[in-house]
N, C-alpha and C positions, 0 to 999 in steps of 0.2 A: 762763281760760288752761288748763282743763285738756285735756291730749294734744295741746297745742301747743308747738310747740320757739318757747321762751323766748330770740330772738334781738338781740343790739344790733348794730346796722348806721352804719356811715360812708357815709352814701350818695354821697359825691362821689370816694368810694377814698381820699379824705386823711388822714391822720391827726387827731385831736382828742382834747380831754377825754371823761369819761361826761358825757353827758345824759340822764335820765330819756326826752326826749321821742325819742330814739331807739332806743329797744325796739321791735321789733314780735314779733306774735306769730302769722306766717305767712310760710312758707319762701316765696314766691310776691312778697312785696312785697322779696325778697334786690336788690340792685343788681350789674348786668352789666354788662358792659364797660367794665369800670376802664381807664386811659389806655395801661398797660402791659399786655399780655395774657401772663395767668398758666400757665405752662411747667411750673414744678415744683413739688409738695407735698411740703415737709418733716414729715414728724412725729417729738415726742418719743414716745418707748415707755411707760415706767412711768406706767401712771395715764393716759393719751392712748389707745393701744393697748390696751394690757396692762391688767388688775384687780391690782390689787395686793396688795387685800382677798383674792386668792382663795387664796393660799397658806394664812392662816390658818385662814380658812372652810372649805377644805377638809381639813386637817391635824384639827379639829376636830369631823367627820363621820366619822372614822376609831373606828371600838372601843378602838384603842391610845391614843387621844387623849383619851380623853370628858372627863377635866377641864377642859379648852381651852375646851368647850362655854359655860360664863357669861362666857366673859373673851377670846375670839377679838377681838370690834368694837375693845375697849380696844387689845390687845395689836395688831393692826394699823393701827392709829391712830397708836399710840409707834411702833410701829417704823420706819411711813414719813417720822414727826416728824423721827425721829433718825437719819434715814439722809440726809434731805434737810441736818439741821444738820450732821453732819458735812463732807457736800461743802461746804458755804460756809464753813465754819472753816479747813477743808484750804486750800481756796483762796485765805483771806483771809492763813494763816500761811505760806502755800508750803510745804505739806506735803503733799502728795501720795500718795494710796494710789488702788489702783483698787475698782472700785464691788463687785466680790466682798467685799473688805475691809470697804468701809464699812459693807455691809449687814449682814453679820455682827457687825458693831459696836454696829449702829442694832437687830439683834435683843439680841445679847446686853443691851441697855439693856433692852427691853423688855423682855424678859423675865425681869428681875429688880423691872421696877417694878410688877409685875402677878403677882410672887408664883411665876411660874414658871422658875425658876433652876435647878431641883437635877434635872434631865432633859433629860440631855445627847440622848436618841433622839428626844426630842421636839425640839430643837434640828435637828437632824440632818435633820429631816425638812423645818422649815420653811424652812433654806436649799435642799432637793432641791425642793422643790413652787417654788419661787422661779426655778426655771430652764424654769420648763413653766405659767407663769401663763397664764388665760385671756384670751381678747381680749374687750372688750365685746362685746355680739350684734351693733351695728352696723357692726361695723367689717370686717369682710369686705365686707359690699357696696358698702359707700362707696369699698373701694379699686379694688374689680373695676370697678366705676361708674368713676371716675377715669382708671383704665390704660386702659379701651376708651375713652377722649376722647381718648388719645393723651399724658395727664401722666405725668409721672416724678412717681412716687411713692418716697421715701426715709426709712427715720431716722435723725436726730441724738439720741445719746441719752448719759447719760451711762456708761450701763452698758460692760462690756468687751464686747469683739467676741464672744467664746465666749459670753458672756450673752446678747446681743442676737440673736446666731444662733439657738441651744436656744430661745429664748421663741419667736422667729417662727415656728420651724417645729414645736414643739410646738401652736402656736394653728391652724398651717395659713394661713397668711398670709406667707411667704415666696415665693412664688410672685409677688405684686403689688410686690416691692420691687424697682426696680433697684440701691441699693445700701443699706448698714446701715452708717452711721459711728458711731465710738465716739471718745470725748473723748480715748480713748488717747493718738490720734495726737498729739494736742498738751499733753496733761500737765496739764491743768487743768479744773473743772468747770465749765459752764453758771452765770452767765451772761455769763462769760469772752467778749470780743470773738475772741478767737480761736478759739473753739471753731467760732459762726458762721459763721465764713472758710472752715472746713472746706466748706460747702457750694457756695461759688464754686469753691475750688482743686480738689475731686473730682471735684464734675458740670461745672464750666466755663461756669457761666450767671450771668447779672447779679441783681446783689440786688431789684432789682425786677420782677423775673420768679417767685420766689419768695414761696407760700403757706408761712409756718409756723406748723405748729398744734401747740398744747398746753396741757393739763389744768391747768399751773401758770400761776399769773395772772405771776409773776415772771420766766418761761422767755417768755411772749410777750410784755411788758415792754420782754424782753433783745433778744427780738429784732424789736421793734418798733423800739428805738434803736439797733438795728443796721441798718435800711434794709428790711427784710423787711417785707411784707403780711402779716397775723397775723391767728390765729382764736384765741381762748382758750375751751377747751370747760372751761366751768364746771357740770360736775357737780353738785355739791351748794349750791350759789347763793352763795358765798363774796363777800363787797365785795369789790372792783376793789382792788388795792394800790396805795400811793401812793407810784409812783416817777418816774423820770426819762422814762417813754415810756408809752403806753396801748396797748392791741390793738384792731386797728382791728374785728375782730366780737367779739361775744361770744355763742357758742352753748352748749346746755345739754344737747348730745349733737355725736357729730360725723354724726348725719342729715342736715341740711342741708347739710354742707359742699358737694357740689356744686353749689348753685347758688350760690356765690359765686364759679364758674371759668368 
């Protein structure tokens, strides 16, 4: 397998469990013409898009920083940990704060569990590098690929609109987006049925017309059982979670994503 995208395919476009026997591992054997022909690609941002690692990693390269140097992988680890648990607490309690908040929340945890607490400039900094993350290297072409097919490209993310803005267009990848929803609009996180809605009620297209791709196995899960065709770009080869719906690919970059449209 190596320098081969590590793909799981539904070949018939339907939904089902994993099976081992459906991994391939050439973008070439992907399956076409699904029943419904796919109009728009949603993507989530953080960790889909977005490096999420790069705030730290880079904050860490910095002279003012060098003790970050042995403890960045950790500290961005916990932070994304506890920025992700917070949303699902928020949501589970009806408590609501938006993702500025949380992540600052989800840092300040980190960085007490990893010993770096008492540097507030160092703080300071890894919320500023947090609004100007890097995009994966692939992820530029696969949108420019996509928008010259004639797809809407969008994200649903959790982050605030001002967030989701700053990071697009610090990556240079605003340009390919016809629009940037934020869970704002409806007051709760991912993987909230209603957050999903947001994508019929803005763009005004059929849930089955609808690619959503994302980095979190639980994010394609959501909206797997919400009616959406879904790619789950599993990064770092993480098992499949065991929820209420499956993603119908599973890729291990979003390279391939074009020829599943």
């Amino acid at each position: 397998m190596d320098g081969a995208n590590l793909v799981m395919i539904d070949t018939d476009c339907k939904q089902r469990s994993f099976r081992p026997d459906a991994i391939v591992t050439n973008s070439s054997q992907l399956p076409k013409g699904c029943p419904v022909p796919i109009t728009t690609c949603i993507f989530d941002a953080y960790g889909t898009l977005f490096d999420v690692a790069a705030a730290a990693r880079k904050a860490a390269s910095e002279p003012d920083f060098s003790a970050l140097a042995d403890h960045w992988p950790a500290l961005a680890r916990d932070w994304r940990l506890k920025q992700l648990q917070y949303t699902w607490l928020r949501a589970t309690a009806d408590r609501h704060a938006d993702f500025e908040q949380v992540t600052a929340d989800g840092l300040d945890w980190a960085l007490e569990n990893n010993g770096l607490n008492g540097d507030p400039l160092l703080r300071e900094r890894l919320l500023a590098l947090y609004w100007e993350l890097d995009a994966y290297p692939e992820v530029p072409e696969v949108l420019a690929t996509l928008t010259a097919r004639g797809l809407t490209c969008a994200i649903l993310s959790n982050g605030t609109p001002a967030m989701i803005a700053a990071a697009a267009r610090s990556a240079g990848i605003d340009g390919f987006l016809s629009a940037q929803h934020s869970v704002e609009s409806v007051g709760v996180y991912k993987p909230h049925a209603r957050v999903y809605e947001l994508v019929e009620t803005q763009l005004g297209c059929a849930r089955d017309e609808v690619l959503f791709v994302s980095s979190n196995g639980w994010d394609a899960a959501g909206a797997a059982g919400f009616g959406f065709q879904t790619a789950w770009i599993n990064r770092i080869g993480e098992p499949q979670d065991r929820l209420y719906a499956n993603p119908h690919h599973v890729l291990d970059s979003l390279s391939p994503l074009p020829e599943l449209v």
